[in-house]
N, C-alpha and C positions, 0 to 999 in steps of 0.2 A: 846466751848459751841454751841452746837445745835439746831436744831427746830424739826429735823429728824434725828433718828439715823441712817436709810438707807446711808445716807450720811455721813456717818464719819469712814467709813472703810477706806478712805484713811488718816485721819488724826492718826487714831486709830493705824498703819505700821509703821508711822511717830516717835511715841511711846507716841503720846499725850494722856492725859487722858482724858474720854469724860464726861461732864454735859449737861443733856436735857433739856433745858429751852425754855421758849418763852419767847420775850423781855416786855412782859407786865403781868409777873408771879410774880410777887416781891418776894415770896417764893422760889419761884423756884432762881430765879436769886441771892437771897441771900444765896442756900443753895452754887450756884454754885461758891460765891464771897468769900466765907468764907475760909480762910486761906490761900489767894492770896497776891502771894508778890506783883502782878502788874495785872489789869485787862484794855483791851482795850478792846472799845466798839466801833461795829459799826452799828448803827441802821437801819433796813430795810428799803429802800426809800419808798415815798412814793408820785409819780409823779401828782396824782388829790386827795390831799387831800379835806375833806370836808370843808365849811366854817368856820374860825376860829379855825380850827386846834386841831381837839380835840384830832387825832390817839397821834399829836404829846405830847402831854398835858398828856394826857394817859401814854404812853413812859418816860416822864419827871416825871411823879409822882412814877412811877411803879422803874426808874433807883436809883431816889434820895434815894429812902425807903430801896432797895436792899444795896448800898453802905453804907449809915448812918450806916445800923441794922451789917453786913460783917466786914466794915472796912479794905478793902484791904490795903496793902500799899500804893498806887499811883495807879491814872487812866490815862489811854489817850484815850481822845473822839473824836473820824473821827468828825470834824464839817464843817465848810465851808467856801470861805472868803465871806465875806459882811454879817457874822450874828452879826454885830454891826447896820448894815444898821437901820435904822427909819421905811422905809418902809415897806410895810407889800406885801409878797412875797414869793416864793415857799420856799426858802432858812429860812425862820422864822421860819420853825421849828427846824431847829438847835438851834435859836437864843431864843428861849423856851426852850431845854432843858437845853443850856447854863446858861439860867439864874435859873434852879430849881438846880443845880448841882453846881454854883459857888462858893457858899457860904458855904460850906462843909469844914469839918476839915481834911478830907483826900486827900492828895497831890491832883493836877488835873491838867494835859494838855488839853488841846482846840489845837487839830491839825487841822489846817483852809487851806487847799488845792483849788488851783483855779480851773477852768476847767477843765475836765478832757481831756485830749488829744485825749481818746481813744473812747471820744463822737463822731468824727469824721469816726468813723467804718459805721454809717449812712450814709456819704457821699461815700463810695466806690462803691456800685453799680450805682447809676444816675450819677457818675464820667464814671465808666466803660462803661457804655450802651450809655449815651446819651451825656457825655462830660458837662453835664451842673448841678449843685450844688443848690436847692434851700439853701435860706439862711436867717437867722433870726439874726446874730448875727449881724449889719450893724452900723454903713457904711462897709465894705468890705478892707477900706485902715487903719482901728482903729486899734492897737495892742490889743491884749485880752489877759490876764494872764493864763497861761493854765500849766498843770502837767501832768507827766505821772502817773498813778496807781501804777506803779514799784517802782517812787522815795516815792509816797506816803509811800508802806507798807515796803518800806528802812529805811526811817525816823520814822514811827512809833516805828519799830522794836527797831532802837538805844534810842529815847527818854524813852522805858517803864524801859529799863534800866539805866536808870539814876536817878539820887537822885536830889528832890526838896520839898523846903515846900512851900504850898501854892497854888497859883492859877496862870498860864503861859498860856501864847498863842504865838502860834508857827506858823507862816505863810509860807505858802511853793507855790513854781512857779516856771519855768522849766528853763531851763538858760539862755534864753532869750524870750520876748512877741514875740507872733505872728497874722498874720492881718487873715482874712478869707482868701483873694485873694492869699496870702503867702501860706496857705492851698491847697487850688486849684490848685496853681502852682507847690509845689511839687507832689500833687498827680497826673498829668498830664506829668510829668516828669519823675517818676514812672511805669505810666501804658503806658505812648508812645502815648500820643494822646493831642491834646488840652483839657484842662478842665476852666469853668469859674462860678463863682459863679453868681446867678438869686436871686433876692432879693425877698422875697416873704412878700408883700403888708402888713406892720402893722394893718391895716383894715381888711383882712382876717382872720386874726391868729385865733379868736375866733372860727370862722365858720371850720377851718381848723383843730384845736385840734377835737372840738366837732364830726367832722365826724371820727376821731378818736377814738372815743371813751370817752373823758373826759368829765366827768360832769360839771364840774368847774376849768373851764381853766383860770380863770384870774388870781391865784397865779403866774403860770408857765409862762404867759403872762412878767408878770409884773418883774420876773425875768430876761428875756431877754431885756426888760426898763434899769434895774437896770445897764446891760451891758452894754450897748448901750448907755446908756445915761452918766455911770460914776460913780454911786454911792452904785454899788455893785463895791469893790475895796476892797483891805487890809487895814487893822485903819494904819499900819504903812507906807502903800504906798511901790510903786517898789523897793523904796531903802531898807525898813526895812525888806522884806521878805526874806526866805530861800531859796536857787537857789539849784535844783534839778540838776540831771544830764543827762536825756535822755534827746534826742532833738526830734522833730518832726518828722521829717522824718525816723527816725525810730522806732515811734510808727504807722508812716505812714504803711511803709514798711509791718509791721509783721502784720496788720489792713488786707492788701492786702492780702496777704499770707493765711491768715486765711479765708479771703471771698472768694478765690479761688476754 
């Protein structure tokens, strides 16, 4: 399913069938859900949402109504880990669609993925040029849960083929935590140079998104809190999550290669 057909001649080779929809067409997405043995869903991010979250509200109303009226066999939903979190944070809009989507008669996975690995593709040029990493995920020596996108749409791939009733969550993390400085070091090792992470001042961040461009930077703020602080995590903790199989360094690697 699409947004633009321009873009689906590669899938179209592939031998896939194409539906045009946009994620907030409920008709549309129901015409495209309808006689689906398995539909995955992956919602368009959405990095400066407005206050209270309406895109994602929108999305959540528009996905429940599609599914209900379709009734595919089973779904599995890209969501996130910490959308059980309390707090209210860039990641809640997962934790909104979750809850409009949970309570459905039709199968449903919750694929809850940690960081994504390949967030660090940010860190390759001021690694390269200047050897120095600002950094927001701190302290710098704290393990962080983190994934490749690879094992992501691995896992996705074999869950949609499986049989379940009900409502699962599926938590996924790469085969072992990794610290920021653990970052910096191998991509220093990498490129042949010293590399070190610069922490950049919880105080600033506001001033720092917004010259960026956000309007409303304290969701995404507060996400990086969540991190940093612990209470964006998996409900079932390190132990109970699903261990991926890329490792860091070579999503480092191919990160490099690519910004080359």
């Amino acid at each position: 399913m699409v947004r633009d057909l321009d873009k689906s001649e590669s899938w179209a080779k592939k031998g896939c069938e194409i539906a045009l929809a946009n994620i907030n067409n409920a008709e549309a997405l129901t015409a495209a859900f309808r006689g689906a043995e398995g539909v995955f869903v992956l919602v368009p991010p959405n990095f400066d949402p407005a206050p209270d979250f309406p895109e994602a509200r929108e999305t959540a109303a528009s996905l429940r109504s599609a599914i209900s009226a379709a009734r595919p066999g089973r779904v599995v939903y890209l969501s996130t880990i910490g959308a059980q979190a309390a707090q209210s944070n860039l990641l809640s809009q997962h934790t909104i669609i979750e809850q409009a989507l949970g309570d459905l008669p039709t199968p449903i996975t919750f694929l809850r993925p940690a960081w994504f690995m390949e967030n660090s593709g940010w860190d390759v040029a001021p690694a390269r040029e200047n050897g120095v990493i600002p950094g927001f995920l701190q302290p710098f020596d704290k393990p962080v849960p983190m994934v490749s996108t690879i094992d992501i749409g691995r896992v996705a791939a074999e869950l949609i083929q499986e049989r379940w009733s009900g409502k699962r969550v599926v938590e996924l993390e790469g085969p072992r935590r990794v610290t920021p400085a653990g970052i910096a070091a191998i991509l220093g090792d990498l490129l042949g140079r010293p590399v070190r992470m610069e922490a950049v001042p919880r105080e600033t961040w506001e001033s720092v998104f917004k010259s960026q461009g956000m309007k409303n930077p304290m969701p995404r703020i507060r996400m990086l809190d969540g991190f940093n602080e612990g209470w964006i995590e998996f409900e079932s903790g390190e132990a109970g999550s699903r261990k991926g199989r890329i490792e860091v360094r070579a999503v480092l690697q191919a990160l490099i290669k690519r910004e080359s």
